[in-house]
C-alpha positions in Angstrom: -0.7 -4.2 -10.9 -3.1 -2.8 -8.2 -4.3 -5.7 -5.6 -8.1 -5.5 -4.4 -9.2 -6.8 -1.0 -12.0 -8.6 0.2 -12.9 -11.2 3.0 -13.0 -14.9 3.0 -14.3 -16.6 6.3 -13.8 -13.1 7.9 -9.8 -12.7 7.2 -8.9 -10.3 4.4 -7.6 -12.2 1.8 -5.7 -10.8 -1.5 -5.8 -11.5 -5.6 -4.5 -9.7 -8.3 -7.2 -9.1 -11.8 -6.4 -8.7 -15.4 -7.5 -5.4 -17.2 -10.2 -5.5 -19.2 -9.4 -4.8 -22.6 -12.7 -4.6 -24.4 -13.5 -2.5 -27.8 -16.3 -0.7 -27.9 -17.3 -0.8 -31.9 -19.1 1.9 -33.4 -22.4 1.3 -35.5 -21.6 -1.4 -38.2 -23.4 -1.5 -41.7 -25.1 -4.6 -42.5 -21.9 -5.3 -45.2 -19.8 -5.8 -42.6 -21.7 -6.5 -39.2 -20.5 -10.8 -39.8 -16.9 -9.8 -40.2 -16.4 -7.4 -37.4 -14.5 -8.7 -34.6 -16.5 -9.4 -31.4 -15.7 -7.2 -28.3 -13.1 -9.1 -25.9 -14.4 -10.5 -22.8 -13.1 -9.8 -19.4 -11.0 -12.7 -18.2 -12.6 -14.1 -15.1 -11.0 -13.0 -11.6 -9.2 -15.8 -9.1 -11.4 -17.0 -6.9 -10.1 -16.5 -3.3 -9.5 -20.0 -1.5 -9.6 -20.3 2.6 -7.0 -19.1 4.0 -4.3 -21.9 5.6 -2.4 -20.7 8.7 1.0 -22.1 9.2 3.0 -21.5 12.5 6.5 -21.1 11.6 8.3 -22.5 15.2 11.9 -20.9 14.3 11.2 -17.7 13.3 8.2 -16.6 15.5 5.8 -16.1 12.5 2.7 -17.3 11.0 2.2 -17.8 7.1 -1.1 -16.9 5.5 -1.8 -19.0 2.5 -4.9 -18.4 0.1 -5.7 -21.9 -0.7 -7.3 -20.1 -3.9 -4.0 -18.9 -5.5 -1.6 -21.3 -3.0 0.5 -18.4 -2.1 1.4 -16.9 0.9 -0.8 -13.6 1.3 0.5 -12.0 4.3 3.1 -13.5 7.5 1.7 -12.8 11.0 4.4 -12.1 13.6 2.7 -9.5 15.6 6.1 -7.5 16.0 8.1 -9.6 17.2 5.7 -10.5 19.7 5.2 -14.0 19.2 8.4 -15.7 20.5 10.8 -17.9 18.5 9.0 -21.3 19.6 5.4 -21.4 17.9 3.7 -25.1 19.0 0.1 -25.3 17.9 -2.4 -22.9 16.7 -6.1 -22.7 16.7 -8.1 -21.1 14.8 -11.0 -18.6 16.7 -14.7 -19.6 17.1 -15.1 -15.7 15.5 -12.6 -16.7 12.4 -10.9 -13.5 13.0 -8.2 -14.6 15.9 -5.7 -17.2 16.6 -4.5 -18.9 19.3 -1.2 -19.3 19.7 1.4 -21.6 22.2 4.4 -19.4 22.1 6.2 -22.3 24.2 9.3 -19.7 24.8 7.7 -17.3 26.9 5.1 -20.0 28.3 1.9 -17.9 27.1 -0.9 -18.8 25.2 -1.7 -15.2 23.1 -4.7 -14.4 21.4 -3.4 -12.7 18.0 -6.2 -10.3 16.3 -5.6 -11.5 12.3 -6.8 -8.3 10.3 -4.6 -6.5 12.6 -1.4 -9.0 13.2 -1.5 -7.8 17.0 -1.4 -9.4 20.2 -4.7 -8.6 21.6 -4.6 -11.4 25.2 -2.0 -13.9 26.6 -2.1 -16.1 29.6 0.3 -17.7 31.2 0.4 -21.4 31.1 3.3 -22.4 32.1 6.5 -24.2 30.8 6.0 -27.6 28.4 2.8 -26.5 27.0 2.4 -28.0 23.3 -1.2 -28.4 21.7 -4.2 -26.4 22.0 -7.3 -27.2 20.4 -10.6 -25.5 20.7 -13.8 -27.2 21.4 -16.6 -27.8 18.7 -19.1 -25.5 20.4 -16.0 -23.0 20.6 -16.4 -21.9 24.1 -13.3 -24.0 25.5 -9.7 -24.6 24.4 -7.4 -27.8 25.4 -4.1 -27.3 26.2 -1.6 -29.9 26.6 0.9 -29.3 28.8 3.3 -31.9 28.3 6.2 -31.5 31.0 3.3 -31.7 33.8 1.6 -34.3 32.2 -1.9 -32.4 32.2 -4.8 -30.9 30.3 -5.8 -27.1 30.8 -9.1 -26.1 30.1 -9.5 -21.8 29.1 -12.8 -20.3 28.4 -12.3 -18.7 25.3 -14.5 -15.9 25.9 -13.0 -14.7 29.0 -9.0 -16.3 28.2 -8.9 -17.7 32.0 -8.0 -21.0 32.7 -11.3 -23.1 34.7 -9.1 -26.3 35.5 -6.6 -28.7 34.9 -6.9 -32.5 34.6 -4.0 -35.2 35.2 -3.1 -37.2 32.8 -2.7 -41.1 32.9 0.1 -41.2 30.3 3.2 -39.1 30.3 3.8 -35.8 27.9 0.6 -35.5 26.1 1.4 -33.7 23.2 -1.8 -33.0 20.8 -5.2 -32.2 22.6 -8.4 -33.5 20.1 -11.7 -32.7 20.8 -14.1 -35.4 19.9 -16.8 -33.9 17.4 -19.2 -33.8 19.9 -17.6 -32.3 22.8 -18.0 -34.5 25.3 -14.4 -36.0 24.9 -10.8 -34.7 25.0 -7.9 -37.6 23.3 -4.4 -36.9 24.8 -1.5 -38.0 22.8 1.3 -39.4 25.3 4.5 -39.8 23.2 6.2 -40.6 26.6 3.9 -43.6 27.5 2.6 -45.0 24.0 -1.4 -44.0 24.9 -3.6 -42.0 25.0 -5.7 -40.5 27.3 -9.8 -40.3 27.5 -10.9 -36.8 29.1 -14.4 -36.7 30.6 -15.2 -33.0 30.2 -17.7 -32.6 32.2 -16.9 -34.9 34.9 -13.2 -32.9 34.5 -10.7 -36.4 34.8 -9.2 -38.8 32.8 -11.7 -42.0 32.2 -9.5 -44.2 30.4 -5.7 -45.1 29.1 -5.9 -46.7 25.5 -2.4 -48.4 24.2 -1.0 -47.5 21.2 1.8 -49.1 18.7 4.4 -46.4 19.8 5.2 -43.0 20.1 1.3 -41.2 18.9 1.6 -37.9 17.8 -1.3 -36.2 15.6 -5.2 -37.5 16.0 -8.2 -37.3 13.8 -11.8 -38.6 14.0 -13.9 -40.4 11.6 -17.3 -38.3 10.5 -19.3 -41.5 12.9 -17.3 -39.5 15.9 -16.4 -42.8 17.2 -13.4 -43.9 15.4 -9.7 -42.3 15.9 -7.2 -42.5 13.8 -3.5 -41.7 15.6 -0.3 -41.5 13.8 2.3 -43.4 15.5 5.9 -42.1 14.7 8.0 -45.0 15.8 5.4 -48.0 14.5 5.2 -46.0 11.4 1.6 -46.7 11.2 -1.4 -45.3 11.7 -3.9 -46.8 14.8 -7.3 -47.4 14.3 -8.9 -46.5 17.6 -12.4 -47.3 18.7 -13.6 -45.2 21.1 -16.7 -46.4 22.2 -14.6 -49.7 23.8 -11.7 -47.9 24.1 -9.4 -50.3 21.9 -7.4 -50.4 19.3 -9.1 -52.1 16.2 -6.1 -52.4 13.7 -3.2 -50.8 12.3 -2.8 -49.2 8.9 0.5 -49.0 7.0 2.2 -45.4 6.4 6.1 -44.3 5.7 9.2 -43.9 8.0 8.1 -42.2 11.7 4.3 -41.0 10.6 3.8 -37.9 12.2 0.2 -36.1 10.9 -2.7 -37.6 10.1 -6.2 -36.1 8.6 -9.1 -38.1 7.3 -11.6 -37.2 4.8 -15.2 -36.1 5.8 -16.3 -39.4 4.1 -14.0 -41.4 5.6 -12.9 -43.0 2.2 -9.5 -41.9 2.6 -6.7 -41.8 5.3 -4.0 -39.5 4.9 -0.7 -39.4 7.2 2.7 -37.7 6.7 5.7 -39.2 7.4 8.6 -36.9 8.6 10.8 -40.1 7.9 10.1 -40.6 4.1 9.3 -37.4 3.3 5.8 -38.6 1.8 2.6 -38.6 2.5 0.4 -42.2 2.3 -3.0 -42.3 1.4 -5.0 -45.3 2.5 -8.7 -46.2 1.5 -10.3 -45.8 5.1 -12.5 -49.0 4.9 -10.1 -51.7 4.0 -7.1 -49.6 5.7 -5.4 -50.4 1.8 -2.0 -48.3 1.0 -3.1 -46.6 -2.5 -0.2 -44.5 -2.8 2.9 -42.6 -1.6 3.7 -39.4 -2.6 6.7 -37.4 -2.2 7.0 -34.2 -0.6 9.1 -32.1 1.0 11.5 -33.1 4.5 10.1 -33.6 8.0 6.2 -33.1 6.7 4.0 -32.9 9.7 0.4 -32.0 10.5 -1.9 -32.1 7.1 -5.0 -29.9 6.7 -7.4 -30.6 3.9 -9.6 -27.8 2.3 -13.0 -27.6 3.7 -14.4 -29.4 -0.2 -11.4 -31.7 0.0 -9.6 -30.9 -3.0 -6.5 -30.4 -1.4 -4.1 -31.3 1.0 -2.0 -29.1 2.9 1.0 -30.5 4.8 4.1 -28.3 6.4 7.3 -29.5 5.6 9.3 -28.7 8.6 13.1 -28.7 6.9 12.4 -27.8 3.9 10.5 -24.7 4.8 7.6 -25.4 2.6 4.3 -26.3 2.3 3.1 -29.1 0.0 -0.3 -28.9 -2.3 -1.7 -32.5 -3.0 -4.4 -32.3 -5.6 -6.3 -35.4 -3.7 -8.1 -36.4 -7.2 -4.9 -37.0 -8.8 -3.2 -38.2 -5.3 0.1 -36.2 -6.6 1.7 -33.0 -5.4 0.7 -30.0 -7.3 3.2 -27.2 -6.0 5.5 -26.6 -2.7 5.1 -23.1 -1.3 8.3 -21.4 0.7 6.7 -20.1 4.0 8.6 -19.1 7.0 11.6 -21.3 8.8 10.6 -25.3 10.1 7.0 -24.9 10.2 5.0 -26.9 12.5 1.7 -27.7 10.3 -1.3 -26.4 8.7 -4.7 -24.9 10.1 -7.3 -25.0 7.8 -9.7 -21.5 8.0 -13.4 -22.2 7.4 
């Protein structure tokens, strides 16, 4: 069967329709106009999803996965081009490019997604990890953890305007705060994280965590963090207008990913551990539920309506669907080898 094309959030996505099979009867007499059959109807098309991206660290690819359909529609790897160490991704301001730490060749490459080609890299030396781009998506973070330090690149222009020291030792995952002002620094090395002025290009403050903080999202207020903390096996509750930690929420063995819905009524972390992902209500910090997955899951994305959650399990070379209504997995999806996590399109 034929496949037609179109875009979704400015990538070209892929689905498959049925044939329409419809009769076309001729004129009917009035004897038997009630009895006829009635013409078949079309059956209705699959409605593309966002795409996911999925860096696939082992094999130097990048799965493309139509939330609509949960199947992988195409695998980036820019021929070869991309190195056989993927860290983080970010998805473009434009929707059409990614960036990409190819930690092997110490580059940061901008990869053109209609055309799965390399198309800008900078150097940014060895130990670099995350990258994430700034809401106004002019800037992107990039943690470089072996130097213990945060480089800023104008997106525009892929040229680095500055570094900043780090407090804490190897910052791992660079988060904007949702309004700009703020880079959070992971320091699996140190148990904290860091607080980036932007503007005033240093580090402001050093916030303890439980142990060992990996992935970190933000409450819709902008003012709460919630960090995953692999070797507590919790996730921190971080207030960021005092700079402390408020509480603790339970999750599985060595919690790696966490993601929060845009209502805040639900926490989500993975836990590479216990192969499971914990779902907590977000205002009493409750455990609701535990649900299996596949091994090592790291770094969840949800959908931009929050149906589902998308989390990469790194050994089993899948990605999980969790229908977030029913709080169970629907379907695991083979993508490339130990992927890293998921990056949600828009």
């Amino acid at each position: 069967m034929s496949a037609l094309r179109w875009r979704c959030g400015g990538v070209l996505a892929a689905a498959s329709f049925a044939l329409l099979a419809a009769c076309q009867p001729q004129a009917a007499t009035t004897a038997n106009a009630d009895t006829a059959p009635a013409p078949a109807k079309a059956e209705a098309p699959a409605t593309p999803g966002v795409s996911a991206y999925v860096p696939n660290q082992k094999d130097g690819t990048i799965s493309v996965i139509d939330t609509g359909s949960d199947t992988v529609v195409r695998t980036l790897s820019a021929g070869g081009a991309l190195g056989k160490r993927l860290q983080q991704i970010a998805l473009g301001p434009d929707g059409q490019s990614l960036y990409v730490v190819d930690a092997e060749h110490h580059r940061l490459l901008r990869v053109e997604i209609a055309g799965d080609r390399v198309i800008g890299e900078l150097d940014i030396g060895e130990g670099a990890e995350g990258v994430g781009l700034s809401p106004d998506g002019r800037q992107l973070a990039v943690c470089v953890e072996l130097q213990n330090q945060v480089m800023f690149v104008d997106v525009a222009k892929l040229a680095v305007t500055g570094h900043v020291d780090t407090q804490g030792k190897a910052p791992e995952h660079c988060a904007w705060t949702p309004d700009g002002a703020q880079v959070i620094t992971s320091n699996e090395a140190s148990d904290s994280l860091d607080v980036i002025d932007v503007a005033a290009g240093k580090s402001i403050a050093s916030i303890a965590t439980s142990g060992h903080p990996r992935d970190i999202a933000f409450a819709a207020d902008g003012h709460t963090a919630y960090v995953a903390q692999e070797s507590a096996n919790v996730v921190d509750v971080i207030d960021l207008a005092t700079r402390k930690k408020m509480r603790s929420v339970a999750a599985g063995l060595r919690t790696a990913g966490v993601v929060v819905s845009d209502d805040g009524s639900r926490v989500y972390a993975s836990n590479g551990g216990g192969a499971s992902v914990t779902v907590s209500d977000g205002a009493s910090g409750k455990l609701l539920v535990e649900i299996p997955v596949g091994q090592r899951p790291w770094n969840p994305s949800l959908t931009p309506d929050g149906r589902k959650l998308y989390v990469a399990n790194g050994r089993s070379n899948t990605v999980s669907v969790i229908d977030t209504a029913a709080m169970k997995e629907l379907k695991q999806i083979p993508v490339g080898e130990m992927p890293w996590g998921v990056v949600m399109g828009r």
